[in-house]
N, C-alpha and C positions, 0 to 999 in steps of 0.2 A: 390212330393213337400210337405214339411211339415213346419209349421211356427211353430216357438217355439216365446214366449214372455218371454222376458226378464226382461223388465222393464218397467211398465207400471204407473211411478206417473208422474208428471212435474215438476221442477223448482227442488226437493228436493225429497229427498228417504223418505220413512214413515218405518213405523218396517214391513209393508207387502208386501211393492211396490218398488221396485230399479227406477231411472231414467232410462231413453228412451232408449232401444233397442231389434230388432228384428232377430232372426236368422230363414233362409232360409233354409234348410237342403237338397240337393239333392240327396237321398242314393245311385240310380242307378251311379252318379260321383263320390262316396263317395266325397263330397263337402261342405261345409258349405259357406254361405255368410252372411252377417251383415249389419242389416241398423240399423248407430247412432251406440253411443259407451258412454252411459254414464256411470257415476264414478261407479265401484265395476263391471261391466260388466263381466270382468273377473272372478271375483266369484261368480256369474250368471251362468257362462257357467259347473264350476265346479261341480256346483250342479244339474245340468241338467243330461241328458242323451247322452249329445252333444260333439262332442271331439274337441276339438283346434287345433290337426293335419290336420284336414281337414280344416281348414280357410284359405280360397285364396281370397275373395273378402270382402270387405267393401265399403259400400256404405254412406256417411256423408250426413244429408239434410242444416246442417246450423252451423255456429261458435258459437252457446251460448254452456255454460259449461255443461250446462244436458244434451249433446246431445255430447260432446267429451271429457269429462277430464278424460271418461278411456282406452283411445286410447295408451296412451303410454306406458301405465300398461301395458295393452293386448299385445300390437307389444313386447315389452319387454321378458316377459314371453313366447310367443312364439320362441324366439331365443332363451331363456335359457332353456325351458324344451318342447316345444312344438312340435318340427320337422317338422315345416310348411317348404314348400320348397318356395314358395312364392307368396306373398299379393300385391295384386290391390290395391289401395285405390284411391278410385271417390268421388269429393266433389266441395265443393264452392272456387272461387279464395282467399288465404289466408292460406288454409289447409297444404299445401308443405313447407310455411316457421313457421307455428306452429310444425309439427313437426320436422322440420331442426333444431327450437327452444330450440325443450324441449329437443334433442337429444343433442344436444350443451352441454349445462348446466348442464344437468345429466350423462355427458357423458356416452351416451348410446349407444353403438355399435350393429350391425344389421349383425347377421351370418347370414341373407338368404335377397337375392335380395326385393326390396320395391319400388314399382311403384303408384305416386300419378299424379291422374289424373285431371287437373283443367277444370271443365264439363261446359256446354251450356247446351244448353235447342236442345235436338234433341236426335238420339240415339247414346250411349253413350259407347257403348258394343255388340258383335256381335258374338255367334259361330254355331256350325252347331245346336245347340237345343233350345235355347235362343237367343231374342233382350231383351235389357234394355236400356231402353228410360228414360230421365228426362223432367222436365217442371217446370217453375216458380211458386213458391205459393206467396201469400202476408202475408208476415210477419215484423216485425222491422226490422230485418237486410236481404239480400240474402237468399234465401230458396228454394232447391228443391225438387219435388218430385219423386219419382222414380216407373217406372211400367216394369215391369219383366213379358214377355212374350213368352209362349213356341211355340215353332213352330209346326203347324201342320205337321201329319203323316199319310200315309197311314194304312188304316185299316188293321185287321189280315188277313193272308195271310191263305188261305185256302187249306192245306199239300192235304188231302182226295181227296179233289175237282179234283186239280192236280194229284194226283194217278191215279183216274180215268180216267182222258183225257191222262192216258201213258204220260205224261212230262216227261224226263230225268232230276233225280236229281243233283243239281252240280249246277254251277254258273248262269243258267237260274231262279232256283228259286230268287238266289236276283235281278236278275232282275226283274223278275214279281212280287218282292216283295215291291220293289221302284217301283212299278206301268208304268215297262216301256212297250214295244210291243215286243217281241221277234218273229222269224220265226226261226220254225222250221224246221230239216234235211228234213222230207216229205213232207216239204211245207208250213204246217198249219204256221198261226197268229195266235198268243194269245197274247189278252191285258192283263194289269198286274190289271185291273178293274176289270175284268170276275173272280180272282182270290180272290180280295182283298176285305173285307168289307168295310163299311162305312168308309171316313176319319177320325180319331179323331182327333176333334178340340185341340189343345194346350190351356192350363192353363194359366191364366192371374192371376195376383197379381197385385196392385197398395200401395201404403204407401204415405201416405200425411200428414206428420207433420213438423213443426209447421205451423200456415195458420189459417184465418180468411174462410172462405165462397170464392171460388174465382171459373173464370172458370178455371183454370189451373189446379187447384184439378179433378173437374168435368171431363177434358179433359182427362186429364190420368187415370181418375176411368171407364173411357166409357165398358162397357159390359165385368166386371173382372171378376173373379170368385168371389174373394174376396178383396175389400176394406179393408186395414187398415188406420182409419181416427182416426185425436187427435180428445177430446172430454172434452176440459180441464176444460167448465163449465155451469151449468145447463142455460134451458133457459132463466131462470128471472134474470140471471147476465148478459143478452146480451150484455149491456153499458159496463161492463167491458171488455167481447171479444173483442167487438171495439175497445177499450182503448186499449187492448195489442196486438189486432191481432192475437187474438187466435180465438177456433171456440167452439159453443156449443155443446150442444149434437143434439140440433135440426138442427145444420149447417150441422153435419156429416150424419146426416139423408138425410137431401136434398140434398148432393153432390151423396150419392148413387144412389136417389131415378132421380136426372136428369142423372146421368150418365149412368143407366141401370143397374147397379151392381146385382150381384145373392146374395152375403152377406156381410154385415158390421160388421167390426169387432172395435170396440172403444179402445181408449187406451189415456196416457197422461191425465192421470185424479188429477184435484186438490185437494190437501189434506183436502180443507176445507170442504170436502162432505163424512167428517170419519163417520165412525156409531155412533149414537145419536147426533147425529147437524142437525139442522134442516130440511136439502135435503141432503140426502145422493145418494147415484150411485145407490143404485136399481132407484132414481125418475128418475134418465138422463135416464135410461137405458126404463123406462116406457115412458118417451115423445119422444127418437130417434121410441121406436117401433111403435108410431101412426103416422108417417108422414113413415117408412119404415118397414114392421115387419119383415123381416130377420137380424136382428141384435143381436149382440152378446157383451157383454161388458170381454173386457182382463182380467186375472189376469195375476201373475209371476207367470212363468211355465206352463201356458196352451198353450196344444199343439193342434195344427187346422189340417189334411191331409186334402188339396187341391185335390178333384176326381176327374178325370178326366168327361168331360160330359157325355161321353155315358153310366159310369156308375152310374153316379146320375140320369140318363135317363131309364136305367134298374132298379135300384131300386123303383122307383119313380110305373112303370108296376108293379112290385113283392108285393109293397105296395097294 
């Protein structure tokens, strides 16, 4: 699992920041998914390391412009140059007839199948390696947030082990490799435990923007790996998060710090905190870490791989 950031300003692009969005990379699927799609996205992606052929899923949290006016660039350009076979799209009720909209009027026509999902608060998406779940945030208009969760697997399966106890190779190993009980021609039981190491837990992500402080943030960030939470403005503008229903940096602190989260990662930053203005983002980036210190502040183009536990658990020993 690897996150790439895309666009990490708010309201408005700066000359270093694109507006809101995030790509999900799953190499083992060769897969890309997409949360938010704001304006230039697509020339975000080009300049990445990322391919567009691989886009199947997008995921929308809300109908303001920084967060979808490059939605129809992107579906566009993937049917004229991009070879997507075909796109999901999951969002708020509203989404299906904007772009039914812009498709109309620009007549834009769609060479590969396009499924637009109008979501609730529950899970949302389901296959054999992943749930993705949404949940309400508090914002001005409808807003959700999305948590992408992998499913746990049995541990490796131990080839040696089995050599030793004479196992017959062939279709018993994947059984005892899916941790099932096989009996054997001479009788013997083997569980596919005695075989297997420890479970590995599945990878969790959560993404919570736009949103004020709420539980719903909190609830979907519950024990991620990584939170990514807006942070659009320092503490001492609280009254204005209020006022917009955005969150601070110290908001994004405490959704991790109640939710359990292992890291936060910020993003959605306002342009009023450019270098040489008074509070700039290193100060957000100093007051998120004293209410949570595993936090991270985004740029465009930073890329995060998501480890799996057991081996930030090994590393952590080798340390």
């Amino acid at each position: 699992m690897q996150i790439t950031f895309l666009g990490t300003s708010s309201g408005v692009p700066t000359r270093s920041r694109n507006v809101s969005s995030v790509a999900l990379r799953l190499p083992q699927r060769a897969e890309l998914w997409l949360f938010d799609c704001g304006e230039g996205t697509q020339h975000q992606i080009l300049r990445s390391e990322l391919k567009i052929s691989q886009l199947c899923r997008i995921f929308i949290t809300h109908m303001h412009g920084d967060h979808i006016f490059g939605l129809m660039g992107l579906l566009a350009t993937c049917g004229l140059a991009g070879n997507v076979e075909r796109i999901d799209i999951y969002g708020p009720p509203g989404l299906n007839e904007y772009i039914q909209a812009a498709s109309r009027y620009s007549h834009t026509h769609f060479s590969y199948p396009i499924k637009v999902h109008a979501i609730r608060p529950g899970i949302i998406y389901e296959d054999d390696d992943f749930i993705v779940s949404c949940g309400n945030l508090h914002h001005r208009i409808t807003a959700f947030g999305y948590r992408v969760a992998e499913k746990d697997r049995t541990g490796r399966f131990d080839i040696e082990k089995a050599k030793a106890l004479q196992i017959p190779s062939g279709p018993i190993y994947g059984q005892l490799k899916r941790g099932e009980t096989v009996t054997l021609e001479d009788g013997r039981v083997i569980h596919g435990s005695q075989l297997c190491g420890p479970t590995e837990i599945g990878r969790k992500i959560a993404y919570c923007t736009d949103t004020v402080f709420c539980d719903g943030a909190v609830e979907l960030a519950k024990d991620v790996d990584v939170l990514i939470h807006e942070a659009t403005f320092a503490h001492q503008d609280a009254d204005m998060a209020f006022q917009r229903l955005h969150s601070t940096s110290t908001m994004a602190a405490q959704t991790a710090l109640a939710a359990g989260a292992h890291r936060l990662i910020m993003t959605h930053f306002s342009p009023r905190y450019a270098p040489g203005n008074n509070l700039e983002l290193k100060d957000l980036l100093q007051e998120a870490r004293a209410i949570f210190k595993n936090t991270d502040m985004a740029y465009d183009f930073m890329v995060h791989e998501v480890p799996r536990r057991r081996e930030v658990e090994l590393t952590k020993v080798s340390v």
